[in-house]
N, C-alpha and C positions, 0 to 999 in steps of 0.2 A: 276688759282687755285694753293695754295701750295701742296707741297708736301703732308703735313700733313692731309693739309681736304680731299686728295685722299685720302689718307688710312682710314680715319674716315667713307667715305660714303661707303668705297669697306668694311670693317666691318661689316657698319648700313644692307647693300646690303644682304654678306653674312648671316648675325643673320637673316635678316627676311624672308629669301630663307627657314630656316628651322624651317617646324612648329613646335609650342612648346605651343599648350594650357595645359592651368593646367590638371596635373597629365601626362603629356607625354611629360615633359623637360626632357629627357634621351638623347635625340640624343647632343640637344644644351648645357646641361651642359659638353659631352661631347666635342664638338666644342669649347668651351670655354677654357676647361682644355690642350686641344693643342695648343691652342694660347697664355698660358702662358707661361714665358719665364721660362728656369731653374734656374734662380740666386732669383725665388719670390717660395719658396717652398710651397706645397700647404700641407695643415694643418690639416683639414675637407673635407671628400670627402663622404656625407653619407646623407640619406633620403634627399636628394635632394637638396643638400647644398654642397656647393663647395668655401670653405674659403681658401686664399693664402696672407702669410705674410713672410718678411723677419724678422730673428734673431733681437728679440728685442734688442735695447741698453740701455743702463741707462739713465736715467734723461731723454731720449723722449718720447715726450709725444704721443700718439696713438691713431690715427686720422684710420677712419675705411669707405672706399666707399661701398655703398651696391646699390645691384640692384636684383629685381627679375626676372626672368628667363621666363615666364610664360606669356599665351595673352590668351584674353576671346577667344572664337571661332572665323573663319577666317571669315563668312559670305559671304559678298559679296567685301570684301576689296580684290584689284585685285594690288600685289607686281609688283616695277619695278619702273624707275628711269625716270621722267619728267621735264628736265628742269637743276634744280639746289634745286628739292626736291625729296627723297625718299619714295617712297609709299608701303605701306603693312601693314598688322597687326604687333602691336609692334613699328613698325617705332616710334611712338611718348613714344608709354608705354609700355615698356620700353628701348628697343634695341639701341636707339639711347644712352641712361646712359649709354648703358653695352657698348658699340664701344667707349664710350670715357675713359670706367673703362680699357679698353682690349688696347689701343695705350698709355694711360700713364703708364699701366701697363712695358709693351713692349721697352717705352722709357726712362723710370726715372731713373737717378742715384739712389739706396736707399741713400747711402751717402751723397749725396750733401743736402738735407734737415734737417734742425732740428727736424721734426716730422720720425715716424715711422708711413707706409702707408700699413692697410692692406687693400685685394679687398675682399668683401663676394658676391657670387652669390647665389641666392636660388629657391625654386621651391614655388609655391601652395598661391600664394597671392592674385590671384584673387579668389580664394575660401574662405568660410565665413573663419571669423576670426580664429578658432578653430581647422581648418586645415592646416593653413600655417605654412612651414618647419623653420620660422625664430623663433618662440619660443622656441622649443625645440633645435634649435643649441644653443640660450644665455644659457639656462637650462644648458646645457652639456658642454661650453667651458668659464669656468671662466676668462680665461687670455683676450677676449673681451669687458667684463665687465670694463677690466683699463680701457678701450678708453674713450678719453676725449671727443671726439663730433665725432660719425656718421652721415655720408653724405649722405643721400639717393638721389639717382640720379632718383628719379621718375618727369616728367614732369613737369617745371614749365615755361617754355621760358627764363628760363637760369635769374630768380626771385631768391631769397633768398625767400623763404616761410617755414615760423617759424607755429609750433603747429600744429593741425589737425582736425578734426570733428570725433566726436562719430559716430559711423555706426550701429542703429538698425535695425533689420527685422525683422517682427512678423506677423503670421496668424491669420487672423480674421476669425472665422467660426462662422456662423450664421444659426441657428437650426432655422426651422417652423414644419408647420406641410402638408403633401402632401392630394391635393385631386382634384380632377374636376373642369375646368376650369368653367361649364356650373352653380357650385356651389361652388364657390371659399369661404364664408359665413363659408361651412363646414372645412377648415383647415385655415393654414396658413403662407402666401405666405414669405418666405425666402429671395428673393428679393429685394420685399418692405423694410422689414426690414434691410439690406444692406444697402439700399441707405441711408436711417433713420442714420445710422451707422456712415457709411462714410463722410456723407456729411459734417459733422465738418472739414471734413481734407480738401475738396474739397474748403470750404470759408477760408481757412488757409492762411494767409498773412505771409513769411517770415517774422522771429524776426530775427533783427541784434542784435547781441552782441558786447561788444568792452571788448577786453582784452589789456591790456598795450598799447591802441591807437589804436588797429588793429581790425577790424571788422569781425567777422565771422556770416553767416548768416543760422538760424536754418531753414529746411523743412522738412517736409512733404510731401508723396505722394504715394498714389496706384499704386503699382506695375502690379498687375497679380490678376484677378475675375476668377472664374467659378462657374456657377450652373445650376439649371435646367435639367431639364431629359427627355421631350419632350413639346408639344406647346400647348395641350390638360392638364395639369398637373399644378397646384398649388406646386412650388419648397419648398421641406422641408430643402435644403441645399443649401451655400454659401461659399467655401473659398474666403479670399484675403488675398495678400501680404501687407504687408507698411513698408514703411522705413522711419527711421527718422535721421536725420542728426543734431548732438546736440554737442555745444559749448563745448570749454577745460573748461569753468568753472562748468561744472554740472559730476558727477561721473554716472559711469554706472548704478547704482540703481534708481537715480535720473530720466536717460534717461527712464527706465524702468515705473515709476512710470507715465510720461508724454505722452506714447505711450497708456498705461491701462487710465489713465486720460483723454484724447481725444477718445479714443472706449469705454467709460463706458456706454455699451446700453446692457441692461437686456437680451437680446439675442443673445450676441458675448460671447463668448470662445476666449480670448486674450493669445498665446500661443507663446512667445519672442523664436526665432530659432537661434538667433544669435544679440551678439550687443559687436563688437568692439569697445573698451573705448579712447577715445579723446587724446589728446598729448597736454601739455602746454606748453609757448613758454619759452623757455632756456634763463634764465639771467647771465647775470653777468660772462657769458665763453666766453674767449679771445680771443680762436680761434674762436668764430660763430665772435666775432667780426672780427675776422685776414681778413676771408674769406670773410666778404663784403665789407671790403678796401680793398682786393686785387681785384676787378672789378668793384667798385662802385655801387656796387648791391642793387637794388631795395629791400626793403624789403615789405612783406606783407603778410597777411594771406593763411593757405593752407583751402580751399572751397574743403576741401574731405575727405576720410580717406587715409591712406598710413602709411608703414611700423615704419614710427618716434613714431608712438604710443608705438610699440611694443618694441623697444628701451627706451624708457621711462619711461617703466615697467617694465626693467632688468635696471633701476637706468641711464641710459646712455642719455647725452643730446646730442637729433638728430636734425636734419633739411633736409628741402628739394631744391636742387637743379640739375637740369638737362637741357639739351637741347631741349626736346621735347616740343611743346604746349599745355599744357592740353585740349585744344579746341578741339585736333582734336582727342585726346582718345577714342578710342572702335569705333569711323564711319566706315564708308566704307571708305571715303577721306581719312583715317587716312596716315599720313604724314611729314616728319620732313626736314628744309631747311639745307643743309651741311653747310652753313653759320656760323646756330647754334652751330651745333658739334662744330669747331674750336673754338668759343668764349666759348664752355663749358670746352673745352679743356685746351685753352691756361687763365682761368682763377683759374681753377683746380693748374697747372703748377705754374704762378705766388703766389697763397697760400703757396704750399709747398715751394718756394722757399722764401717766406716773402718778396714779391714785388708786385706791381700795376702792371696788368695785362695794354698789348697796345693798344688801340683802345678805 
């Protein structure tokens, strides 16, 4: 093992030693902020955002890595190091982006590049869309807004994945009327009508879309039911969750329109909680190109939502790449190979440098 991928997993190790479910990255944004060196001044240190760039130059151009901070809840993912993979929450989503944001941080000439590299860390991304800390840092620091392509190091197996999926949630409540199981006749069962409801999404076949060649795939699905009030009772109530996950080619109105379009039963209350808007794929920028010559990188669709949306709506073209595997996101397994790290690493490296990464 190099030197390098040591320090890469003793990072990955460190970050996921410390919890940091959204809303309680306090400790870790602080961890992070002493692992920056002092020659990378830090810029933004506020509601949960912690941006570090060196003195811009002229004519470079401003290339920006981001990574969020934040893991859903720990459950039953049990941290600690097997093998030649790292395990614990975050290992894949995100920690392992941020160990390889925090050794190039640590290692790079800013000089010796032709771009200027700033690192953003942030809080609250796994929470709906309308509380995460990265819109309001774009809001408030204009001079991010130059950057010519953010890199978001969210999980992809170390993929080039271009654009993102729409992320709706919406509750479905479903009104009857309560009464006696013994005379069910006299109300009406809340239920029943649920299933009536639902069941549209239940026979719902994934739509593929293809955007410039690249395939994204639209779903569907029940998240979370409850109703009923006991076993003797005719249910006058029904919530459920759904979510729907909707191509860069349809606008958030659009997604809107197709989540009330699939629950249009005279007895639902369709009430939209949240619907983060989709990312399209970035043409015609040099640098997404630089970046996939410099590791021969796979391109392909990202099958989720993630932070490039939100960049994309501060005018900024993003993309996703990291070391983690999306696969193993939010499990218990959840897990990332140091393997990875290195090659996320050392092809990060060869970009700024404007050279074909080795291997």
């Amino acid at each position: 093992m190099t030197d390098g991928a040591r320090r890469l997993g003793e990072r990955v190790e460190a970050l996921v030693a410390i919890p940091s479910e959204s809303r309680d990255e306090a400790a870790i944004l602080s961890e992070i902020r002493s692992g920056l060196t002092s020659a990378i001044p830090v810029i933004d240190d506020h509601d949960g955002v912690l941006f570090a760039m060196p003195e811009r130059r002229p004519g470079a151009p401003l290339v920006v890595l981001a990574g969020h901070v934040d893991t859903v809840p720990v459950g039953r993912c049990a941290p600690g190091r097997r093998g030649h993979a790292i395990h614990g929450r975050g290992a894949a989503d995100m920690k392992a982006g941020l160990a390889v944001m925090l050794e190039l941080a640590a290692t790079i000439d800013p000089g010796a590049s032709d771009l200027d590299l700033g690192f953003l860390f942030f809080a609250r991304e796994e929470l709906p869309f309308g509380e995460s800390a990265l819109m309001p840092f774009l809001d408030r620091t204009p001079m991010v807004r130059e950057a010519e392509l953010a890199i978001v190091m969210e999980p992809t197996a170390n993929r080039l994945e271009v654009g993102c999926l729409g992320n709706l949630s919406a509750t479905v409540t479903v009104t009857g009327e309560a009464a006696h199981t013994a005379r069910p006749w006299l109300g009406r069962n809340a239920i029943h009508a649920a299933v009536e409801t639902l069941a549209p999404i239940a026979d719902l076949p994934p739509r593929d879309v293809a955007v410039d060649g690249l395939v994204y795939r639209e779903v569907v699905s029940v998240t979370t039911i409850s109703g009923g009030t006991a076993a003797n009772v005719v249910p006058d109530r029904v919530i459920a969750t759904v979510n729907l996950r909707y191509a860069p080619t349809h606008s958030r109105e659009e997604g809107e329109r197709r989540i009330r379009d699939l629950l249009g039963h005279p007895s639902a209350q369709v009430d939209v909680v949240g619907n983060a808007p989709p990312a399209g794929v970035p043409a015609g920028n040099a640098l997404l190109e630089r970046l996939g010559a410099a590791g021969n990188l796979v391109v392909g669709p990202k099958q989720a939502w993630t932070p490039v949306a939100e960049f994309g709506l501060a005018g900024i073209d993003a993309v996703n790449f990291g070391p983690g595997d999306p696969e193993y996101a939010h499990r218990d397994d959840e897990q990332v190979e140091v393997a990875s790290l290195e090659r996320s690493f050392d092809v990060l490296d060869a970009f700024l440098a404007g050279r074909a990464a080795e291997g």
